[in-house]
DSSP file (Angstrom, degrees, kcal/mol; ACC not computed):
  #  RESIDUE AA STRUCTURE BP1 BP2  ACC     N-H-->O    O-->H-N    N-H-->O    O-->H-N    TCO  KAPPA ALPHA  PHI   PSI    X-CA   Y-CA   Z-CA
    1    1 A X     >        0   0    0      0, 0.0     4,-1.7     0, 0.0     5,-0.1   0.000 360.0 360.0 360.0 -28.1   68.3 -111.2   82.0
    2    2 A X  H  >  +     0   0    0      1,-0.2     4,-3.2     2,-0.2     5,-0.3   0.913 360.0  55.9 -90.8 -43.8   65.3 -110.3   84.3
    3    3 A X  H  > S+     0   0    0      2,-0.2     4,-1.3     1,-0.2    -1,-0.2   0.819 109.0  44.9 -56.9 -33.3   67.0 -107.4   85.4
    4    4 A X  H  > S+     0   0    0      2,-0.2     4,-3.5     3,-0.2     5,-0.3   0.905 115.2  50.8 -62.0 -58.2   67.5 -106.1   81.9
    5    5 A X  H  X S+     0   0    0     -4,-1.7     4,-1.3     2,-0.2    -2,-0.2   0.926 107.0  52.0 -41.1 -60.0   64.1 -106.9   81.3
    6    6 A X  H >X S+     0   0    0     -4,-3.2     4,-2.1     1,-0.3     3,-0.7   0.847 107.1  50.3 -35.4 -67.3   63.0 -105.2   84.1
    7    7 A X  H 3X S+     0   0    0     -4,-1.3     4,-2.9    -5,-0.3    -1,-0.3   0.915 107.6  54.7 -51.9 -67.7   64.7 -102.1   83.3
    8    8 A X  H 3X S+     0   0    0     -4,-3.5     4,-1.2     2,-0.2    -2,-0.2   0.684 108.8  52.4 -52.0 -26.4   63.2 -102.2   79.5
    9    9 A X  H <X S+     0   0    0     -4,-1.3     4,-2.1    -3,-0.7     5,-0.2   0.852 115.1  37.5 -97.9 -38.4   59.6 -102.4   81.0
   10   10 A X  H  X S+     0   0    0     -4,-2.1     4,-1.1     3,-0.2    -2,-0.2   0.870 112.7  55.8 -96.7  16.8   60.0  -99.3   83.4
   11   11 A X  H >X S+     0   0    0     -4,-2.9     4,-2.8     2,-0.2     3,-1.0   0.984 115.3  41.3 -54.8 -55.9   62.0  -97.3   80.8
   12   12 A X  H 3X S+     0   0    0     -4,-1.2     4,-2.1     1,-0.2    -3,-0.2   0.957 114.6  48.2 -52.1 -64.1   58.9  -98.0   78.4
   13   13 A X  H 3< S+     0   0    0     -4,-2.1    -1,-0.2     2,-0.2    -2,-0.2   0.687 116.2  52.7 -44.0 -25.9   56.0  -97.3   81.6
   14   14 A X  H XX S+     0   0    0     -4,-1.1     3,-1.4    -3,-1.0     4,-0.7   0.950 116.5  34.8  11.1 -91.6   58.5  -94.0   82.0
   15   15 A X  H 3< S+     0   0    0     -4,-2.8     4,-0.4     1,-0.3    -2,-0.2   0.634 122.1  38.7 -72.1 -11.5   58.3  -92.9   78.4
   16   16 A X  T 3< S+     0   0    0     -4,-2.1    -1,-0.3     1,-0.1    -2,-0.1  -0.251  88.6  94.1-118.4  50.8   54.6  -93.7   77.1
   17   17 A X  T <> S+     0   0    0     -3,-1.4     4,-0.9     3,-0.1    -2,-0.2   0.607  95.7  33.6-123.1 -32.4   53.0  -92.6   80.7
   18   18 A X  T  < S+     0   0    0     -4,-0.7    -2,-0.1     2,-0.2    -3,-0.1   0.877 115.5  48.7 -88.0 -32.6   52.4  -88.8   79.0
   19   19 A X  T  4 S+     0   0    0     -4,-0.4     3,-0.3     1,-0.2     4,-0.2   0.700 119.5  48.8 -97.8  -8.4   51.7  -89.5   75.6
   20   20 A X  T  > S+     0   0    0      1,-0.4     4,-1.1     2,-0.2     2,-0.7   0.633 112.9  44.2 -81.0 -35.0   48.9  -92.4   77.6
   21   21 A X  T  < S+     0   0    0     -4,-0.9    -1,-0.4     1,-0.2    -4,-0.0  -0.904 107.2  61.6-112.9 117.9   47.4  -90.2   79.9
   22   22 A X  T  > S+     0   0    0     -2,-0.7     4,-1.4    -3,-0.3    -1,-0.2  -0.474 106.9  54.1 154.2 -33.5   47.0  -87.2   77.0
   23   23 A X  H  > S+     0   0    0     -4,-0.2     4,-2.1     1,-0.2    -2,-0.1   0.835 106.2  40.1-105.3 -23.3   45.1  -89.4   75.5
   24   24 A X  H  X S+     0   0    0     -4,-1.1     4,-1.5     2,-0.2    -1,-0.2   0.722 111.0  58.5 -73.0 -17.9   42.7  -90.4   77.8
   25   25 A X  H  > S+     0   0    0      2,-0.2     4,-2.3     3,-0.1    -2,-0.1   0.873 107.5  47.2 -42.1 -59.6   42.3  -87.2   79.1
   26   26 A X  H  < S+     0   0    0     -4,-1.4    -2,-0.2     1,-0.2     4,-0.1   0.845 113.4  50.4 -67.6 -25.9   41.4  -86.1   75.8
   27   27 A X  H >< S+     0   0    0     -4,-2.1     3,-1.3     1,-0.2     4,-0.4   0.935 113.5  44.4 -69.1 -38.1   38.8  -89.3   75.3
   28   28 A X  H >< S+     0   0    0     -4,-1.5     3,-0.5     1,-0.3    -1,-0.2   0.903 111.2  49.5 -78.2 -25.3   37.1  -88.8   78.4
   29   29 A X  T 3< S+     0   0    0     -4,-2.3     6,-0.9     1,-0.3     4,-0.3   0.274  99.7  70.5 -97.1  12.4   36.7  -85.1   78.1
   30   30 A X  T <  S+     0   0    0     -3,-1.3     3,-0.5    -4,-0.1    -1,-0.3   0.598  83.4  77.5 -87.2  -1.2   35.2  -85.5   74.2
   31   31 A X  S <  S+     0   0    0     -3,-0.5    -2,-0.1    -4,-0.4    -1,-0.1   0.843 103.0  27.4 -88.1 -18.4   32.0  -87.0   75.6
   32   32 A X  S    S-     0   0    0     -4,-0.2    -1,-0.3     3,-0.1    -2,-0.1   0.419 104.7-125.8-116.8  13.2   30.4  -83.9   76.8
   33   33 A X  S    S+     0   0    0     -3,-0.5    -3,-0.1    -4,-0.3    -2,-0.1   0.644  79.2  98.5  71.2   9.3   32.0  -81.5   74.3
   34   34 A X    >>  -     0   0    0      1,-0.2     4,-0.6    -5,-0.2     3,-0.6   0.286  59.8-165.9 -96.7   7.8   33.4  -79.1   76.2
   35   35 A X  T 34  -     0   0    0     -6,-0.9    -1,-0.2     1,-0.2    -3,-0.1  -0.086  44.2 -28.9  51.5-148.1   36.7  -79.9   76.4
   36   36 A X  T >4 S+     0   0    0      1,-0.1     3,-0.6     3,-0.1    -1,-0.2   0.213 114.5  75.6 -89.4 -10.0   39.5  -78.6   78.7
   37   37 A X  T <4 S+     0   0    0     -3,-0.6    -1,-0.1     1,-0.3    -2,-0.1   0.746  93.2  46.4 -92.3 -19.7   38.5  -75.7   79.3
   38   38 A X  T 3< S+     0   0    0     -4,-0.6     2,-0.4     2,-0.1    -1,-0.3   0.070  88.5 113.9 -99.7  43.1   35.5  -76.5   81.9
   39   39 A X  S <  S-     0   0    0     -3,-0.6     2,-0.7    -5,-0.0     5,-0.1  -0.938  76.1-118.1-137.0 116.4   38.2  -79.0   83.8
   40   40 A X        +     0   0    0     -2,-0.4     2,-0.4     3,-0.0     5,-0.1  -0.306  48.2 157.0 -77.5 121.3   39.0  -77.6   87.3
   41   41 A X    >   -     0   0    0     -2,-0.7     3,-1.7     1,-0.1     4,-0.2  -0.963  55.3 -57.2-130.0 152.2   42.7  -76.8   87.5
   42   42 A X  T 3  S+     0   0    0     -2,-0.4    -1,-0.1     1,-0.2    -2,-0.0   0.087 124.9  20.9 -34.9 110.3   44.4  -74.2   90.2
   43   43 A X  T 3  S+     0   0    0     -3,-0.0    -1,-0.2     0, 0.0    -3,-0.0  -0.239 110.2  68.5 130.4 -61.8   43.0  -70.9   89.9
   44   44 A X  S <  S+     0   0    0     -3,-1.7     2,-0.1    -5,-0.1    -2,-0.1   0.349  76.9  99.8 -97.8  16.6   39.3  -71.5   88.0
   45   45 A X  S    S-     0   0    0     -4,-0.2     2,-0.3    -5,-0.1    -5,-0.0  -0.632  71.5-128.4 -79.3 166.3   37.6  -73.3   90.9
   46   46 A X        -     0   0    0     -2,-0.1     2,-0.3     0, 0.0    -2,-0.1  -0.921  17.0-144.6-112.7 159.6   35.4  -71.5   93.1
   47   47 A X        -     0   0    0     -2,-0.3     3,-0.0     1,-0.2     0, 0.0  -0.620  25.2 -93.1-106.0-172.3   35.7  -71.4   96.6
   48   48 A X        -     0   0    0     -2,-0.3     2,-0.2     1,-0.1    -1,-0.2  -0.233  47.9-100.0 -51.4 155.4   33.1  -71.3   99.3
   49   49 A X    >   -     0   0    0      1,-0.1     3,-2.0     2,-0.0     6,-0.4  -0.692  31.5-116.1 -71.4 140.8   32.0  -67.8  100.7
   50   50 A X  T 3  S+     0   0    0      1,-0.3    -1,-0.1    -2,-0.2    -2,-0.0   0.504 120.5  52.3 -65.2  -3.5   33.7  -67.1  103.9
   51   51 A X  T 3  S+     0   0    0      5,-0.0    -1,-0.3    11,-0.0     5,-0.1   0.278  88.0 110.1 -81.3  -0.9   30.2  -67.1  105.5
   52   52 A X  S <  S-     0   0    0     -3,-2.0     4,-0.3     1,-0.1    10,-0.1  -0.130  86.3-103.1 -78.5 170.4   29.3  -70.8  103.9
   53   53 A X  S >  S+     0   0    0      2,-0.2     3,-0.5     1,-0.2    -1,-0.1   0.646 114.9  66.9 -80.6  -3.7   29.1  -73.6  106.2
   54   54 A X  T 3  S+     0   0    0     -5,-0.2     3,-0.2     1,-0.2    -1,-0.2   0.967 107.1  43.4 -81.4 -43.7   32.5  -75.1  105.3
   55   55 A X  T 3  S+     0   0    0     -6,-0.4     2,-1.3     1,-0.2    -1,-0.2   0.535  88.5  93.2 -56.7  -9.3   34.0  -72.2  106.8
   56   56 A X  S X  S-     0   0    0     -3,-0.5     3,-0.5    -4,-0.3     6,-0.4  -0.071  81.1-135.3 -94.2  52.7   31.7  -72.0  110.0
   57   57 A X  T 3   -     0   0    0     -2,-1.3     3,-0.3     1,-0.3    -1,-0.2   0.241  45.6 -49.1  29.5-141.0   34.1  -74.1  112.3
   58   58 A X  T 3  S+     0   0    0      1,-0.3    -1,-0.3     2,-0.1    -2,-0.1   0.019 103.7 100.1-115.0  29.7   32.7  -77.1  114.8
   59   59 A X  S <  S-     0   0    0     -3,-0.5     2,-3.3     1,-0.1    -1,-0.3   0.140  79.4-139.9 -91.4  35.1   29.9  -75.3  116.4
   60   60 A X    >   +     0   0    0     -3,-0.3     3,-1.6     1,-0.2    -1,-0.1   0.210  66.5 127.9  91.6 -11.2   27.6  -76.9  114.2
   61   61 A X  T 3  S+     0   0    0     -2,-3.3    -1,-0.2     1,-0.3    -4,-0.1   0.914  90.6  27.7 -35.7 -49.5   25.6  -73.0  114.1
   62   62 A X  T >  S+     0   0    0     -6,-0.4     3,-1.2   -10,-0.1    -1,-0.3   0.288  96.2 129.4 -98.7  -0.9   25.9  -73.4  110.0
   63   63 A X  T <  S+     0   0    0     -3,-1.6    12,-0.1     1,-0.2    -9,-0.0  -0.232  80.5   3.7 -68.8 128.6   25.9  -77.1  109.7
   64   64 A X  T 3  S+     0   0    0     10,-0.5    -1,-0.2     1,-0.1     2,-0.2   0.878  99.2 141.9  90.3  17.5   23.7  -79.0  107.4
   65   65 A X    <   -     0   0    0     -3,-1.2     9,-1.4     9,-0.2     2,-0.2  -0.453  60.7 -95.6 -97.1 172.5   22.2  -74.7  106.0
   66   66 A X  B     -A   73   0A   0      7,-0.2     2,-0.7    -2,-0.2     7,-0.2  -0.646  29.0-122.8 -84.2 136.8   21.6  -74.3  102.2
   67   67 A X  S >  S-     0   0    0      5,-0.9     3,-1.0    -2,-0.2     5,-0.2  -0.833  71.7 -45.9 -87.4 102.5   24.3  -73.0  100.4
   68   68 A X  T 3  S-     0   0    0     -2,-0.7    -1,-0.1     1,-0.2   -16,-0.0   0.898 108.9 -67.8  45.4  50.4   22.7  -69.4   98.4
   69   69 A X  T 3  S+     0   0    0      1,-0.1    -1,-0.2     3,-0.1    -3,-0.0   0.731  93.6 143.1   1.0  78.3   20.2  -71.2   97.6
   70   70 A X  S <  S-     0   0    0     -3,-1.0     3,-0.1     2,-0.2    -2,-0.1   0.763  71.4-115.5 -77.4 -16.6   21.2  -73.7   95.3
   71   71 A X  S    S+     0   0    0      1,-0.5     2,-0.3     0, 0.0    -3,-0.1   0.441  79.5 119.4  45.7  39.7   18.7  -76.1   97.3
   72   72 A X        -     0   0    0     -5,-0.2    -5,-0.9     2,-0.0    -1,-0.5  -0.819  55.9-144.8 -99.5 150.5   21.9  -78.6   98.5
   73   73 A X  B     -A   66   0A   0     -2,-0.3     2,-0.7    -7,-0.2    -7,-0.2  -0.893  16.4-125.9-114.3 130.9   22.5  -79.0  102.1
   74   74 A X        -     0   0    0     -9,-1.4   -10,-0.5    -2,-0.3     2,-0.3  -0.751  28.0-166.0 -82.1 105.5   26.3  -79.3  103.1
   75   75 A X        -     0   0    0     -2,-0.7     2,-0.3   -11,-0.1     9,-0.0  -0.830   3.8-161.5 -92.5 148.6   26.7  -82.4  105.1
   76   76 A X    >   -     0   0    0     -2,-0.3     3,-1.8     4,-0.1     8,-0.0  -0.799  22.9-128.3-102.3 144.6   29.8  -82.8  106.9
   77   77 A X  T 3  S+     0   0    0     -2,-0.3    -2,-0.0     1,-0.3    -1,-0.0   0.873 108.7  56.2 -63.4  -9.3   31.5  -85.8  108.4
   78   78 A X  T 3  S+     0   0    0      2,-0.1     2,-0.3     0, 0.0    -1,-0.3   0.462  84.6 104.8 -95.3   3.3   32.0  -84.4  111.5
   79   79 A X  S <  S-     0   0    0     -3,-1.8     2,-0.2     4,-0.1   -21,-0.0  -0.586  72.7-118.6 -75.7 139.3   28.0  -83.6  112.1
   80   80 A X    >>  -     0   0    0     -2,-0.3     4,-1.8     4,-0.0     3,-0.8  -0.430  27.5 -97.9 -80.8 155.4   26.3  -86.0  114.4
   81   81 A X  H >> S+     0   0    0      1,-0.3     3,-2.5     2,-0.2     4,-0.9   0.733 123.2  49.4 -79.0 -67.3   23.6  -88.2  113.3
   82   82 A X  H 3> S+     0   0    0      1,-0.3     4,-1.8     2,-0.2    -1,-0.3   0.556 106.3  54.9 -67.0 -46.5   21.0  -86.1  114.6
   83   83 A X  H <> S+     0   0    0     -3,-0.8     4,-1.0     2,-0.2    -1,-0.3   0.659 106.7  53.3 -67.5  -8.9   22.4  -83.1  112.9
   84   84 A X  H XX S+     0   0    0     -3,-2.5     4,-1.9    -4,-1.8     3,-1.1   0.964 107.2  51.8 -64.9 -66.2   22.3  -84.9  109.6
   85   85 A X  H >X S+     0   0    0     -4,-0.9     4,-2.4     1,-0.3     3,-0.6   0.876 107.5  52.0 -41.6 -38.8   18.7  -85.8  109.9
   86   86 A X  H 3X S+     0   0    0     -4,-1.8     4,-2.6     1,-0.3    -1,-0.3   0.899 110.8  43.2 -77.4 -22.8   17.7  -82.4  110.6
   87   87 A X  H <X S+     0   0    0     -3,-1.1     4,-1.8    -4,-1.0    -1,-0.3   0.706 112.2  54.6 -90.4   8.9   19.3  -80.7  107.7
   88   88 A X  H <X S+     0   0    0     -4,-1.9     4,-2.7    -3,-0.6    -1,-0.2   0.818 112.9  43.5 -88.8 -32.0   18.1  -83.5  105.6
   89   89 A X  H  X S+     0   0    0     -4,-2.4     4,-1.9    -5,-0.4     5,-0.2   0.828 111.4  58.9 -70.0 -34.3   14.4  -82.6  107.1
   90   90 A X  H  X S+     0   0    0     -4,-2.6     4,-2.4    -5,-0.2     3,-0.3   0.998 107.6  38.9 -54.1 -78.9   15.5  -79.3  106.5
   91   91 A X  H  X S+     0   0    0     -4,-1.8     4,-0.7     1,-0.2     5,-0.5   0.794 110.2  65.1 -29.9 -56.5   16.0  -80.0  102.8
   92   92 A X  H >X S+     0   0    0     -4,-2.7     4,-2.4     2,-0.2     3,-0.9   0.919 108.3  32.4  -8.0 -76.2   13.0  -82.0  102.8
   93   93 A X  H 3X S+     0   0    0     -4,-1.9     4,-1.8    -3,-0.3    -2,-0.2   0.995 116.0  59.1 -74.8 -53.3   10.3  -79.1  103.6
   94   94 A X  H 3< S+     0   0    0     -4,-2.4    -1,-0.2    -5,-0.2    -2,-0.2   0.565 107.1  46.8 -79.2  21.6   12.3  -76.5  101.8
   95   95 A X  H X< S+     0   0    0     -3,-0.9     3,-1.5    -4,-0.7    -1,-0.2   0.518 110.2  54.1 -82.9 -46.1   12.0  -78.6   98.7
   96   96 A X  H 3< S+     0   0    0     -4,-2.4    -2,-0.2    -5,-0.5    -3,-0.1   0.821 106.9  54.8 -66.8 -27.3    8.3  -79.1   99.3
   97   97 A X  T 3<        0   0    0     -4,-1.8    -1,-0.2    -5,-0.2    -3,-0.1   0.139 360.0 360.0 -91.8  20.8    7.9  -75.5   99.5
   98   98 A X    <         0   0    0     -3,-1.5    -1,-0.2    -5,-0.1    -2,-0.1   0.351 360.0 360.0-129.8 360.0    9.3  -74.1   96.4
């Protein structure tokens, strides 16, 4: 009997698991009115420029630099507490200056 049971709950989690998440999709993405179409899927992201600091390996030369000046600074996890503070100081003054 449990085994039957069993079987009847994940046929049902099986069969209502698309027409369930289709509809939450669609609820969460009415709230700013834009739909599906501004929803990143393979293909319509961008990536970084091959100059950006995600590309600029571990010599830390690019860490913590403005990206094209959006006025974000990229931290990474592998920057050392010192290099955080400084691009945060960085941010800092070139916030103050604009």
């Amino acid at each position: 009997m449990k085994v039957c049971l069993l079987a009847a709950m994940l046929v049902a989690v099986i069969m209502l698991q698309r027409p369930c998440s289709d509809s939450v999709a669609k609820f969460v993405t009415s709230f700013d009115g834009s739909g599906s179409a501004q929803m990143p899927k393979p293909g319509n992201v961008d990536r970084a420029p091959e100059g950006s600091s995600t590309a600029a390996g571990s010599n830390g030369s690019h860490a913590g630099s403005a990206e094209s000046g959006s006025g974000y600074v990229h931290l990474t996890p592998d920057m050392t507490e010192q290099q955080v503070r400084e691009a945060i100081e960085k941010a800092r003054t070139s916030a103050g200056s604009q």
